[in-house]
C-alpha positions in Angstrom: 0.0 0.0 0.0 2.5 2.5 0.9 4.0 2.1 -2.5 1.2 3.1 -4.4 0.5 5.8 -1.9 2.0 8.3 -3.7 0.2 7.4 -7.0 -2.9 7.3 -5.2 -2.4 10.5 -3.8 -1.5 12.3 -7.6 -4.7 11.0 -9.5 -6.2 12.4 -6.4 -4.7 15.7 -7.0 -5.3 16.0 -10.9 -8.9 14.7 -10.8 -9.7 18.0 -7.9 -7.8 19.9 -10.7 -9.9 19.0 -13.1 -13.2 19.8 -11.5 -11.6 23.2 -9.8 -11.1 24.0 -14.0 -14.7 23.1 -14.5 -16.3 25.0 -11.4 -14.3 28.2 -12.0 -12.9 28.1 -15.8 -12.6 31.7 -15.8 -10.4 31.5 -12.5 -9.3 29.2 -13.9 -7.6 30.8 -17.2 -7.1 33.9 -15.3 -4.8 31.4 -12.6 -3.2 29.8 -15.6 -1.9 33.3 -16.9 -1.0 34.6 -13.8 0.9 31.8 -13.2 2.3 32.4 -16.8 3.6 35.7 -15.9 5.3 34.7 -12.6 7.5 32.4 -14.4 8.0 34.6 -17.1 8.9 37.6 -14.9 10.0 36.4 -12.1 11.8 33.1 -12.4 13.2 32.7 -16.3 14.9 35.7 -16.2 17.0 34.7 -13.0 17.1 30.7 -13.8 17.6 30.6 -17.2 21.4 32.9 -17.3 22.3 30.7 -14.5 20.9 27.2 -16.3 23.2 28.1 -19.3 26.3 29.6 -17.6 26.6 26.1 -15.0 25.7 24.0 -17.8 28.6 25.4 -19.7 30.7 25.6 -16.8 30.6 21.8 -16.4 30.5 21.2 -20.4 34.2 22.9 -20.4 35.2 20.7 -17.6 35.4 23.8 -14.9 34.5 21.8 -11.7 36.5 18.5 -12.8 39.5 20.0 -10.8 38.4 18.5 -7.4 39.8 21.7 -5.8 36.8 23.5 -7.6 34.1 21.2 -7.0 32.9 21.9 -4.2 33.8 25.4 -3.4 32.2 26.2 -6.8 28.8 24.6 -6.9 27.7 25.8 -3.4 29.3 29.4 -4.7 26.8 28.8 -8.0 24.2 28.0 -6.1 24.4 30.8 -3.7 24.4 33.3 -6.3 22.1 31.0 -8.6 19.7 29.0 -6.1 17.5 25.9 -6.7 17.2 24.6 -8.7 20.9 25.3 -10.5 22.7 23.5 -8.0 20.8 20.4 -8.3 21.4 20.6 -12.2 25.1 21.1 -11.4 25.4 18.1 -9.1 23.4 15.9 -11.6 25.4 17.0 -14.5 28.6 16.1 -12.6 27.4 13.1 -11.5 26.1 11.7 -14.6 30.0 12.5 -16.0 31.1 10.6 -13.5 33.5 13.7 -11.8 31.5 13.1 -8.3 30.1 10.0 -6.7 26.4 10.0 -5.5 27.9 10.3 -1.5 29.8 13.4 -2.7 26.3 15.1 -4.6 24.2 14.0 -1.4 26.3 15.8 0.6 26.9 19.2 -1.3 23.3 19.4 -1.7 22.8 19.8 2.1 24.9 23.0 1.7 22.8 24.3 -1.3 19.1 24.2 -1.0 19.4 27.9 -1.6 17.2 30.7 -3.1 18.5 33.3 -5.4 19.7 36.5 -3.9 17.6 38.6 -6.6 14.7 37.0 -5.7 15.2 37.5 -1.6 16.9 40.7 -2.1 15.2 42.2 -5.4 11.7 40.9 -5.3 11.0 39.7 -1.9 13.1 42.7 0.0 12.9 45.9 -1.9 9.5 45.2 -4.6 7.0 43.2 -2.1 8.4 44.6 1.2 9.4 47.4 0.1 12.3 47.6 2.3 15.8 46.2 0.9 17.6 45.8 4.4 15.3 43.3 5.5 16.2 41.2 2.3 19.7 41.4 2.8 18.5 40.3 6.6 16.5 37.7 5.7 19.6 36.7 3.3 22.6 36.7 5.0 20.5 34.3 7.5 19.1 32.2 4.6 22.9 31.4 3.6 24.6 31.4 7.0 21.5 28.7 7.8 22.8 26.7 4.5 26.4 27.0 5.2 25.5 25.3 8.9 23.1 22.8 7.5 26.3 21.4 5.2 28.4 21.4 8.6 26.0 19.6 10.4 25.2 16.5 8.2 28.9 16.8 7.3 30.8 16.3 10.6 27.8 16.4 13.0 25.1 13.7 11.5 27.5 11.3 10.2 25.2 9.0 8.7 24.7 9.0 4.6 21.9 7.7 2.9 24.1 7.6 -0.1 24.6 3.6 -0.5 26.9 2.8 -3.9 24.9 2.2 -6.4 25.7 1.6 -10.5 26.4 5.1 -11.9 24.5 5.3 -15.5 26.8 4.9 -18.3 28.1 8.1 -19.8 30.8 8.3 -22.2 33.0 10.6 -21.1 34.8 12.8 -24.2 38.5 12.3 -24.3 39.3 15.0 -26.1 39.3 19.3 -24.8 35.4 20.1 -25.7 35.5 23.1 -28.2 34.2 25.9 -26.8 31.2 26.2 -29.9 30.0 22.3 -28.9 30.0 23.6 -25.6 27.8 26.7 -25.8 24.9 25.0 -28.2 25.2 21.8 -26.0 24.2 23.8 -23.1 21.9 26.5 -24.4 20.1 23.1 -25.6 20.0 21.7 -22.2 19.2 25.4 -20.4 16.1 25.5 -23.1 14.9 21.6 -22.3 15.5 22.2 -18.5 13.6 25.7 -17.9 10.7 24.7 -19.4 10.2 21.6 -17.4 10.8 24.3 -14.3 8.4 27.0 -15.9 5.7 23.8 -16.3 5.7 22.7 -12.5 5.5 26.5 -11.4 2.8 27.0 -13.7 1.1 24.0 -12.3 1.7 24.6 -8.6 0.6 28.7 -8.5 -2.8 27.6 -10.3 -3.1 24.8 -7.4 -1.7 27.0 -4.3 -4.3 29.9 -5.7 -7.2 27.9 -4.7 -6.0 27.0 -1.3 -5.2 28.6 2.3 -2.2 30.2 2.9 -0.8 27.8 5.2 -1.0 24.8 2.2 -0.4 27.5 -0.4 3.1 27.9 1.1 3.9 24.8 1.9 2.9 24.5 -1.9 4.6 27.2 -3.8 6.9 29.3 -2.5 6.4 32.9 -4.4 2.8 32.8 -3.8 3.0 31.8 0.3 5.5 34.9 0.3 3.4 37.2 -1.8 0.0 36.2 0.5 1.6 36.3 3.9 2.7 39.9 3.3 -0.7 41.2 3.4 -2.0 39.3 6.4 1.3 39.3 8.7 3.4 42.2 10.5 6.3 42.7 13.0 8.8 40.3 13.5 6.2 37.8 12.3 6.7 39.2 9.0 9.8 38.5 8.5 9.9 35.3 10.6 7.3 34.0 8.0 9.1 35.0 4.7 12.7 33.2 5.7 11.0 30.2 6.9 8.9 30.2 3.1 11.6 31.0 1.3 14.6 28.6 3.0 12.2 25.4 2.7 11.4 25.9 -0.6 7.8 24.2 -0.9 6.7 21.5 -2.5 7.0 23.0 -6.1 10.6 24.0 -5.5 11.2 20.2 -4.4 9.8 19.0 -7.7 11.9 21.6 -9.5 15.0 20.2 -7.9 14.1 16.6 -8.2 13.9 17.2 -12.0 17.3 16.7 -11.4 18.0 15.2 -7.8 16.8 11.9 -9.3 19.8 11.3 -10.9 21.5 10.2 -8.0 18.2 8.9 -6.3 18.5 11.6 -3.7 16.3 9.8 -0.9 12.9 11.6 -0.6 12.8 11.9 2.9 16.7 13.1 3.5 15.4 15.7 0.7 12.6 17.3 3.3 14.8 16.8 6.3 17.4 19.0 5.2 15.0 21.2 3.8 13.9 21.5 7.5 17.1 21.8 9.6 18.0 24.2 6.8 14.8 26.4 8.1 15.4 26.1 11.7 19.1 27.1 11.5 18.3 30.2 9.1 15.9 31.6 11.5 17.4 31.1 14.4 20.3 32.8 13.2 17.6 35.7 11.7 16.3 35.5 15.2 19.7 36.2 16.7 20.1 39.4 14.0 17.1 40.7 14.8 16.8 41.2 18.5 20.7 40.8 19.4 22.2 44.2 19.6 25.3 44.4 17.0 
């Protein structure tokens, strides 16, 4: 049974999206566009740079020095966020520079969000106030940097069991650096609009909902909602702790490419979480500690 719970649960889900359509088709379509213009405004013009640049990054072999590795993908996926890193790690993994241990690991440090969007559209457009995104940032990434610490050296225990790595023919010869930009302006194309579809999907679902699920959901529209219905230290409380887990539409994002390596489901949410308590503890401690 508890195999074919999660099947159970989906045709669950797309039959009350179904009849939601039918009840309501012009919130419907009027969902469906909005959604539409989130992705459009507020996602593809951060992911999509950052999907090409990584993907050409690893396509000239950058993070095959193992001195690079991982120093560079958690820098790219501070600057870039989900779901870059996870591209990163699967990329590197499937050309066999990492093991599945090694990308398990690094992703602990990087279940980031983007700077522009905490900064740009969360801080200064929705807020209106640019300090408190750089606040709610520099606790987002110290929480990340603590998170990779603590199932590093603290939780010692891996989920990552050796498993057969899928065969990929590695080139033997320097890639030119032509193949290397249409090979991943290719994959940026293929990979953004598999993003762009799930965050299409999810808004017109987390719409229909209460906040509470809407967040837990999709992330842009639990942070756009709890503005108007929260104050104080609440406020900002609220918007680390939606933007640091992510949601569930940020988790699908990711495991577009997580599944690579078969990143374990549940290690997925539990880092997700420790992430969350660490990055608002430490907003916490920037917030009412007197610096």
């Amino acid at each position: 049974m508890s195999k074919r719970l999660p099947k159970i649960l989906t045709v669950l889900a797309c039959v009350a999206f179904i009849v939601l359509a039918f009840l309501s088709p012009q919130d419907f379509i009027n969902n469906s566009k909005n959604g539409i213009r989130l992705f459009a405004f507020n996602v593809l013009p951060i992911l999509f740079p950052f999907f090409f640049i990584t993907g050409l990054l690893v396509e000239l072999d950058l993070f095959k020095h193992k001195k690079l590795q991982h120093i560079g993908i958690i820098s790219m996926s501070f600057l870039a966020g989900s779901p870059t890193s996870a591209r990163i790690l699967s990329q590197l993994y499937l050309r066999g520079d990492i093991t599945r241990e090694q990308a398990i690991k690094t992703a602990t440090y990087t279940s980031t969000t983007s700077p522009i969007f905490i900064i740009a559209t969360l801080g200064a457009s929705l807020y209106q106030d640019i300090q408190l995104g750089i606040i709610i940032f520099i606790a987002h990434i110290s929480g990340a940097v603590i998170n990779g610490l603590f199932f590093g050296f603290v939780a010692k225990t891996s989920p990552a069991a050796e498993i057969p790595k899928p065969q990929y023919k590695i080139p033997t010869t320097e890639p030119s650096v032509s193949d290397a930009i249409t090979k991943s302006l290719h994959s940026a194309i293929q990979n953004i609009l598999a993003v762009g579809g799930l965050i299409v999907i999810f808004f017109i679902a987390s719409t229909q909902l209460p906040l509470p699920v809407a967040a837990i959901l999709e992330m842009t529209t639990g942070a756009f909602r709890a503005e108007a219905v929260t104050d104080g230290i609440w406020r900002v409380i609220i918007a680390c702790s939606i933007v640091t887990f992510g949601g569930m539409c940020v988790a699908m994002q990711s495991f577009v490419f997580l599944r690579t390596f078969r990143m374990p489901v549940r290690f997925y949410f539990l880092y997700k979480a420790t992430h969350t308590f660490f990055a608002v503890t430490i907003l916490l401690l920037l917030l009412l500690l007197p610096i």
